[in-house]
C-alpha positions as CSV (number, residue, x, y, z in Angstrom):
1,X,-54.0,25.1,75.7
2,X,-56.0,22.3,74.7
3,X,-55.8,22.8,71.2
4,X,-52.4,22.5,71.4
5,X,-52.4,19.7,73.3
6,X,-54.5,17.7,70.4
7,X,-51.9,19.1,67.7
8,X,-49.2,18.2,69.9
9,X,-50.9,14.2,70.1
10,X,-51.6,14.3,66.3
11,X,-48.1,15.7,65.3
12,X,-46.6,12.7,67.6
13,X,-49.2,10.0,65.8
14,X,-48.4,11.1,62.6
15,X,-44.1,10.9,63.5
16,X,-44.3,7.4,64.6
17,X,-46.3,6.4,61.5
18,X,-43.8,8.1,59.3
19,X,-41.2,6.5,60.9
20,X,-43.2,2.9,61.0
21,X,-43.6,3.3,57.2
22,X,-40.0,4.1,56.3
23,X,-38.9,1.7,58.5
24,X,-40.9,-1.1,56.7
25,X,-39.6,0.7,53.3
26,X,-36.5,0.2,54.4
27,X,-37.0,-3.7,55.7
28,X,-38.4,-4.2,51.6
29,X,-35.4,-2.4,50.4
30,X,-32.9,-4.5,52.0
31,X,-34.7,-8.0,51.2
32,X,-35.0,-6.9,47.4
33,X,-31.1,-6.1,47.3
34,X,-30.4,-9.4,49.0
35,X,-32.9,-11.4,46.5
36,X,-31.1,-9.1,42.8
37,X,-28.1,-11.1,43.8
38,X,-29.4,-14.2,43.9
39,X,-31.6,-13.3,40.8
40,X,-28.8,-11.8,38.7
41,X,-27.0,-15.3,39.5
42,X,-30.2,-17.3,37.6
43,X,-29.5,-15.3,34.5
44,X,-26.3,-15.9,34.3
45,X,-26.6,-19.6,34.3
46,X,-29.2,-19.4,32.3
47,X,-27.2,-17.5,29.5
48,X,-29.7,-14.6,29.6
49,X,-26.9,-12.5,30.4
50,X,-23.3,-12.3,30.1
51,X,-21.4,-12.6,33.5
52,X,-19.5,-8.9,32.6
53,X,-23.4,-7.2,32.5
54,X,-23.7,-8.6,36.1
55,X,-23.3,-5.2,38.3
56,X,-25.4,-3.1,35.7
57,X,-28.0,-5.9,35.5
58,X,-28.0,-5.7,39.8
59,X,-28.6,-2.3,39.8
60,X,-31.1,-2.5,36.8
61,X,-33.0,-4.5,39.0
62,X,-33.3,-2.5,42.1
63,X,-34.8,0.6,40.3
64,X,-38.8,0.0,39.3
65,X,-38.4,1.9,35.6
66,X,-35.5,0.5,34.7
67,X,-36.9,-3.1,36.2
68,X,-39.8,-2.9,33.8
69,X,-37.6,-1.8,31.3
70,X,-35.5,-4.7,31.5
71,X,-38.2,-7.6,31.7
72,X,-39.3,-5.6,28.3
73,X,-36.2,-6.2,26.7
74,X,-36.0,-10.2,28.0
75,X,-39.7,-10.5,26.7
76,X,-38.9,-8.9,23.4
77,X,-35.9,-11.2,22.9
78,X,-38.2,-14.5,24.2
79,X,-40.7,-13.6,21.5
80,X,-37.6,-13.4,18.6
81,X,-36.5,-17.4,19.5
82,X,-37.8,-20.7,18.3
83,X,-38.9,-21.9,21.2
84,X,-40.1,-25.1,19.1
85,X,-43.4,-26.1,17.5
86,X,-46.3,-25.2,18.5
87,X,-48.8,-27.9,19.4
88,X,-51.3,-27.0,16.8
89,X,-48.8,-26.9,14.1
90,X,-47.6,-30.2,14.5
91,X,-49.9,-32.8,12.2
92,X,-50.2,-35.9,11.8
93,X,-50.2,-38.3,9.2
94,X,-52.8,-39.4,6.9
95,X,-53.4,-42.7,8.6
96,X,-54.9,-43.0,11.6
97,X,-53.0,-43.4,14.7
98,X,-49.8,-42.6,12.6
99,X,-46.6,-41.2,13.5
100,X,-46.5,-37.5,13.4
101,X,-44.4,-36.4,10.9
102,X,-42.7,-33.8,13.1
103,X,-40.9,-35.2,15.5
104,X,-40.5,-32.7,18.5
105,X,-37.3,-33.0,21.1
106,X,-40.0,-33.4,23.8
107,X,-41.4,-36.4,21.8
108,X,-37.5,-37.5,21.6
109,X,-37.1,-36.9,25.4
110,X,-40.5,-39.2,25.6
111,X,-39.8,-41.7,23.5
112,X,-36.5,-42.1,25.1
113,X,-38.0,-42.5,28.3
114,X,-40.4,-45.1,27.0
115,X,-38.0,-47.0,25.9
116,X,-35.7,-47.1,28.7
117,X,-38.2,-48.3,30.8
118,X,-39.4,-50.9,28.2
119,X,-36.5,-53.4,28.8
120,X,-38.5,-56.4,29.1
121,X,-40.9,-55.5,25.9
122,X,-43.6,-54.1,28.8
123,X,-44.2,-50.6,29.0
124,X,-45.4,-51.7,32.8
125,X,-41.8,-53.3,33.6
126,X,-42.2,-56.7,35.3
């Protein structure tokens, strides 16, 4: 009678951790669905996808294989763009303290900036 007693305990241990864990499986589940919608939304304002690839793009996202699948492709395409100049390939010219001779839109942006500031010919305003 004692033995099954114990299996009796053990058998109820092991239900209510079953049950803990699919519970919190569940709890991830439904935080992850709420967050694809949200994500899904990013990419299409950020042109990564088209607004009609919306629903297969959600469900994309909730299954792990397709997921990494997915992030594949984006990275694949990333890799394909000119994302600019690198740093190191930018050089300078032969004079010291010259003007680089390619001019970057973030040394546009900058320079803008700079300038914008500079009204009164002081780069430290008044």
């Amino acid at each position: 009678m004692n033995d099954i007693s114990k299996a009796l305990t053990d058998l109820q241990k092991y239900g209510q951790e079953l049950i803990r864990r699919f519970s919190q499986r569940t709890k991830t589940a439904e935080v992850a669905k709420a967050r694809v919608e949200a994500v899904v939304d990013n990419l299409v304002a950020n042109n990564i996808i088209s607004p009609e690839s919306k629903a297969a793009t959600a469900s994309s996202l909730l299954d792990h294989s397709k997921c990494l699948l997915f992030i594949d492709k984006l990275a694949h395409n990333l890799a394909n763009k000119d994302l600019g100049v690198p740093f190191s390939q930018t050089r300078k010219s032969s004079v010291a303290g010259g003007e680089p001779t390619i001019h970057r839109e973030s040394d546009r942006v900058f320079d803008e900036i700079l300038f914008r500031r500079r009204g009164n010919g002081s780069i430290f305003g008044k």
